[in-house]
C-alpha positions as CSV (number, residue, x, y, z in Angstrom):
1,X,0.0,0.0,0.0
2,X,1.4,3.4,-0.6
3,X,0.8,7.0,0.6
4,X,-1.8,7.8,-1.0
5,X,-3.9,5.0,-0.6
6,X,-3.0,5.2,3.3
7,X,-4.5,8.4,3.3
8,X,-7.8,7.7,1.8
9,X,-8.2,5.2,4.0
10,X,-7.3,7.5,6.6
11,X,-9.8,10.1,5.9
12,X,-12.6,7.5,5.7
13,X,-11.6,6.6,9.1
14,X,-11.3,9.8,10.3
15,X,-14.7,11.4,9.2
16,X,-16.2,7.7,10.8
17,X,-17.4,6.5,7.1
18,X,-17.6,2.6,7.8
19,X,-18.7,1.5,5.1
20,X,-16.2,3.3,3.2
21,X,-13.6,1.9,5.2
22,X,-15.0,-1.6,4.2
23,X,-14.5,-1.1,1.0
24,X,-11.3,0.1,0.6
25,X,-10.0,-2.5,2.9
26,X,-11.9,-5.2,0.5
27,X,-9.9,-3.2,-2.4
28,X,-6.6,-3.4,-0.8
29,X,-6.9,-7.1,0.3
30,X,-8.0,-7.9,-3.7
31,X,-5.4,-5.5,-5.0
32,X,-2.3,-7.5,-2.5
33,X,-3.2,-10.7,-3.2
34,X,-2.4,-10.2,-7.0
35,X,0.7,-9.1,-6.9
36,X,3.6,-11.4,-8.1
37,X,4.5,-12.3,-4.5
38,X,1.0,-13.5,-3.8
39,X,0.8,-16.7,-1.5
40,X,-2.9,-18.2,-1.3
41,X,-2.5,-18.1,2.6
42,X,-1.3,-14.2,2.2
43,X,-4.8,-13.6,4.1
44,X,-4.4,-15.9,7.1
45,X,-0.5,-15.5,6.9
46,X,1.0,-13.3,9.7
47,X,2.8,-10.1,8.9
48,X,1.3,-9.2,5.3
49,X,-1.0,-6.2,4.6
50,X,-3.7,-8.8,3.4
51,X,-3.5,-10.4,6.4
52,X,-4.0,-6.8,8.8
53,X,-6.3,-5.7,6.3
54,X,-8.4,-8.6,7.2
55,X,-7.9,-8.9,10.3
56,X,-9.3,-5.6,10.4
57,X,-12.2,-6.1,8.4
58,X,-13.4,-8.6,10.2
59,X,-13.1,-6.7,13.6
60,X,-15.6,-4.3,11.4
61,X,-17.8,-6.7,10.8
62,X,-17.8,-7.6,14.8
63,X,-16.6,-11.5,13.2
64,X,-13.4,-11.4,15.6
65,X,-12.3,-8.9,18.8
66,X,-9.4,-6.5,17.4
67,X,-6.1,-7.5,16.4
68,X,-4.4,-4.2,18.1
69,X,-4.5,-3.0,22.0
70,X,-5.2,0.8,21.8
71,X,-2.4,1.5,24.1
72,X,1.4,0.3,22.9
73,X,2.8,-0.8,26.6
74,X,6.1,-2.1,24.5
75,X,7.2,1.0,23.9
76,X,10.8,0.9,22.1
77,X,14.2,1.7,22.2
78,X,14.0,5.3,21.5
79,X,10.3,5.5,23.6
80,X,10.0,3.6,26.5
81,X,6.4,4.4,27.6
82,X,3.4,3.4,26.8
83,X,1.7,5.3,23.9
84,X,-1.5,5.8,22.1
85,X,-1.5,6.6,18.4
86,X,-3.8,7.5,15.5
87,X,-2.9,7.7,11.4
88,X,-1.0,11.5,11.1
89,X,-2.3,14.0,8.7
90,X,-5.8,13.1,8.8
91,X,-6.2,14.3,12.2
92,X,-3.7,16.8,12.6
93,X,-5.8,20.1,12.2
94,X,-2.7,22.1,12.7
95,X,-0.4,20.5,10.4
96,X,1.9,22.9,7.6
97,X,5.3,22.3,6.4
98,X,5.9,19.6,9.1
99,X,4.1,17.3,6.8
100,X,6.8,17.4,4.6
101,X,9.3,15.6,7.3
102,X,6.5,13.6,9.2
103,X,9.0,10.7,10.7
104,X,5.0,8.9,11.6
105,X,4.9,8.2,7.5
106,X,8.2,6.0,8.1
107,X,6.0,3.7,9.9
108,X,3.5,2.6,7.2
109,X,6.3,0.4,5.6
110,X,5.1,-1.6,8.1
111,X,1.5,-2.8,8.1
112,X,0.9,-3.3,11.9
113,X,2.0,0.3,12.8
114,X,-0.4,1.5,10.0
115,X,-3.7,-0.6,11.5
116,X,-3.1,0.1,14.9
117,X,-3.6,4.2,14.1
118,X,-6.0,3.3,11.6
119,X,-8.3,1.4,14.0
120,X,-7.6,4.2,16.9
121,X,-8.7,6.6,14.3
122,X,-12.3,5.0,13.8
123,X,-12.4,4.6,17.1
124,X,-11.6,7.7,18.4
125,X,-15.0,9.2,15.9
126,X,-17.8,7.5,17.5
127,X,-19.0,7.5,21.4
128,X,-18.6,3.7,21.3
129,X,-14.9,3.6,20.3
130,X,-14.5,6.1,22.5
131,X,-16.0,4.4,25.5
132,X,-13.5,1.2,24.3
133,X,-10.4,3.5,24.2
134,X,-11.4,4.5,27.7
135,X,-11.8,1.3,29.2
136,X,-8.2,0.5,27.9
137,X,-7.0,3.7,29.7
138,X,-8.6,3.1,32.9
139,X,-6.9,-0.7,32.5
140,X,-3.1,0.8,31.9
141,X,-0.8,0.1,34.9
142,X,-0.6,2.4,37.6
143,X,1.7,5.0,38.3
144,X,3.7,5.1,34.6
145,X,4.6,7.3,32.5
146,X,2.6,7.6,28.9
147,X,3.1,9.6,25.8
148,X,-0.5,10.9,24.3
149,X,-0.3,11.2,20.2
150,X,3.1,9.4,19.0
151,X,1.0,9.6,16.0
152,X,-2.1,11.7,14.6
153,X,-3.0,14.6,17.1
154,X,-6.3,16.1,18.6
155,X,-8.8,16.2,16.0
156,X,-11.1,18.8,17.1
157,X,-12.4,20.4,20.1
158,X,-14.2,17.6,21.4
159,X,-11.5,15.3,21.4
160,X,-9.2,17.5,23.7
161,X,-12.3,17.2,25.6
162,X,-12.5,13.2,25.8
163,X,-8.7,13.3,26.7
164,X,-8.2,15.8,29.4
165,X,-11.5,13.8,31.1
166,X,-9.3,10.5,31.0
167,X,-6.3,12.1,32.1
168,X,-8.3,13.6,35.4
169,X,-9.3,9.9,35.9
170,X,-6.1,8.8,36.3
171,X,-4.1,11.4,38.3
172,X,-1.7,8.4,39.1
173,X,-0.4,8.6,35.0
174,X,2.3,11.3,34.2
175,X,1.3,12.0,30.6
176,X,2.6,14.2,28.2
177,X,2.9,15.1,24.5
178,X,3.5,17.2,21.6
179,X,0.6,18.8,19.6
180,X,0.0,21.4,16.9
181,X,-3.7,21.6,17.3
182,X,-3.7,24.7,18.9
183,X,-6.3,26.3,18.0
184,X,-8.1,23.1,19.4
185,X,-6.8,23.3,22.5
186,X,-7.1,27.2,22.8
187,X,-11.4,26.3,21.8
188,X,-11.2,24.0,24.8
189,X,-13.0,26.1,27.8
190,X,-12.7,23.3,30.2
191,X,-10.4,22.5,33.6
192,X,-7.0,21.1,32.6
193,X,-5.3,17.7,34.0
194,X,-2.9,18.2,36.6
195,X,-1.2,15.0,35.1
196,X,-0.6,16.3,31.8
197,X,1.8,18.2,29.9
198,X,2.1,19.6,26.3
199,X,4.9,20.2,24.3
200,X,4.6,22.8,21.5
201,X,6.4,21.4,18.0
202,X,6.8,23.8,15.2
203,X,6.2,23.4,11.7
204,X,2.2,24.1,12.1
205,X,0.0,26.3,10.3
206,X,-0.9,28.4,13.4
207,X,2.4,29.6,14.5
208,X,1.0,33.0,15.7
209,X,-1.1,31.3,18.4
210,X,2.1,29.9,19.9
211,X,2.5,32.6,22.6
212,X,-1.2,31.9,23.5
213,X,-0.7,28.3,23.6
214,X,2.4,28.6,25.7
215,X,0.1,30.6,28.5
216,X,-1.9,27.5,29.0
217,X,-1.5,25.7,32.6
218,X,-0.5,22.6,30.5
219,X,2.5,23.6,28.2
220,X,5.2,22.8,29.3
221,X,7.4,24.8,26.7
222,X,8.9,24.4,23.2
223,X,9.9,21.2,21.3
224,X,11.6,22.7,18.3
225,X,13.3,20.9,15.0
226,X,15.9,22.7,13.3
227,X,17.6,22.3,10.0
228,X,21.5,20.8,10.1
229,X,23.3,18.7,7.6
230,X,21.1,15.9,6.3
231,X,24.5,14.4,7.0
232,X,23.9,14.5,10.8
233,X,20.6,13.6,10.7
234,X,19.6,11.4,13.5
235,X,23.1,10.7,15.2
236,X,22.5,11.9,18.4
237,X,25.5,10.6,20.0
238,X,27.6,12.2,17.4
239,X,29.4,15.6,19.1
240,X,29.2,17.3,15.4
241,X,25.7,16.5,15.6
242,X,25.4,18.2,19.2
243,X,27.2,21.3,18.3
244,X,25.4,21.3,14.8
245,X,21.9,21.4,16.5
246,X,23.0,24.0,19.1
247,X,24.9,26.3,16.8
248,X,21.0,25.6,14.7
249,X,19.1,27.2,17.7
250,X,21.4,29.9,18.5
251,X,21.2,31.5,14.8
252,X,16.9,30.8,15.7
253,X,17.6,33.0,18.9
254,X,17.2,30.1,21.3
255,X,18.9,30.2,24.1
256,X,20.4,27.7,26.0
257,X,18.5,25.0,24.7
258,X,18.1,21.4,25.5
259,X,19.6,19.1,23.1
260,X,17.6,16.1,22.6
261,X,19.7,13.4,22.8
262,X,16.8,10.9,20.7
263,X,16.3,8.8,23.6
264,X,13.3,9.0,25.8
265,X,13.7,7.4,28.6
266,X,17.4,8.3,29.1
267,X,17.5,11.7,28.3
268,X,18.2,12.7,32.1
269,X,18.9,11.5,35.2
270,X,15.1,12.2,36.9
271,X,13.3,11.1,33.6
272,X,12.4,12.6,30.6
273,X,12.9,16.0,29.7
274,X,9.7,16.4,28.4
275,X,7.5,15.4,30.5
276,X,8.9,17.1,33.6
277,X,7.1,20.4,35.1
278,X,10.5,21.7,36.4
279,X,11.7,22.1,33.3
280,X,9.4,24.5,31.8
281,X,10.3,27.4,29.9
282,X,13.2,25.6,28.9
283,X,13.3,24.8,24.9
284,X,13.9,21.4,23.7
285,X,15.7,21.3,20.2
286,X,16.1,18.4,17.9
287,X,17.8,18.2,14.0
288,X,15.4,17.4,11.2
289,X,15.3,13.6,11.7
């Protein structure tokens, strides 16, 4: 499956059009299985798109329980929390040039990654999948740390809403993220989580609202990518990297920064940098990755 196909799936999911969703899985399932590499068990054989996109289809159909917990508990090497995703793009309001570097594309190389934030998606449109996305959050283990929105963002008012009632239920959680739906959260006129605490990314398309969005009791303070040599890109441990990224941020007028070192959960002695209230106000800077 490529891009673009991802995506119109992903806007049927997102504006909760089941039946279209259906079909296109029906589509893609008849589309794999006649390609060159085709195996007759490609359906029922683990890994393949035919065989999520069934798997899928069938949870539709209520014919089998879904093949995908909401919440990731695994975590991995660079993010060792639990974390909920939906399918980028399709519900990031707040989305601009960032689009063009989205690292949340890389995943759909991979058909699990793609199902999971496609089924979160669907779910995350109607009051029954949201009532089964907050059954698995009241279920998560207590006292851990979890990362809201690897993937996708809040869609619209109402889902800022659903989440920061969640969060409230579970003051035990320390959860955090990064959005660009800002003028989503800035709509929301209701009482902020204590538990919960936003970092503000750039390449959106409402950049003037940052200042706003930085006033709210939740932000924690900036998560900012900057442009180095494609050559650097993504070795953190590298001290070209490191002075690359800072020398980045001081020519942007940041300063004294906090180098993001790529690593989650090892980013600092007392946990990580994002998700700690004693570090706001201080900018977090990362190269294009």
């Amino acid at each position: 499956m490529n891009k673009t196909e991802g995506l119109e799936l992903g806007r049927a999911a997102a504006r909760a059009d089941v039946a279209q969703v259906k079909a296109l899985l029906k589509t893609l399932i008849a589309t794999t299985t006649k390609t060159p590499f085709y195996c007759e068990d490609d359906t029922t054989r683990r890994g393949t798109w035919a065989y999520f996109a069934n798997k899928t289809l069938q949870y539709l159909d209520n014919k089998a329980p879904s093949p995908f917990a909401i919440w990731n508990l695994k975590g991995n090497i660079k993010l060792p929390f639990a974390a909920f995703s939906a399918l980028p793009q399709v519900t990031c309001p707040g989305a601009g040039p960032c689009l063009d570097i989205c690292y949340s594309f890389k995943s759909w190389r991979y058909p699990a990654p793609y199902f999971r934030q496609l089924v979160n998606t669907l779910l995350m449109t109607t009051p029954h999948g949201r009532e089964v996305i907050a059954v698995a959050t009241a279920k998560l283990p207590q006292n851990i740390a979890i990362r809201l929105y690897v993937d996708g963002d809040f869609a619209n008012v109402s889902q800022v809403a659903y989440w920061m009632e969640q969060i409230a239920k579970r003051p035990d959680l320390a959860v955090y993220g990064y959005s660009k739906s800002w003028r989503e959260l800035l709509a929301y006129d209701g009482k902020w989580p204590i538990n919960y605490l936003l970092n503000l990314s750039n390449g959106g398309n409402a950049e003037h609202l940052r200042d706003a969005v930085a006033r709210l009791p939740i932000a924690r303070g900036d998560f900012l990518t900057v442009d180095i040599d494609k050559r650097l890109a993504g070795k953190y441990d590298d001290k070209s990297y490191k002075s690359a990224v800072r020398a980045a941020a001081k020519s942007a007028g940041i300063d004294k920064p906090f180098v993001c070192p790529g690593k989650c959960g090892a980013c600092t002695k007392s946990g990580h940098f994002c998700g700690r209230s004693d570090t706001a106000g201080v900018s977090v800077v990362i190269g294009v990755h």
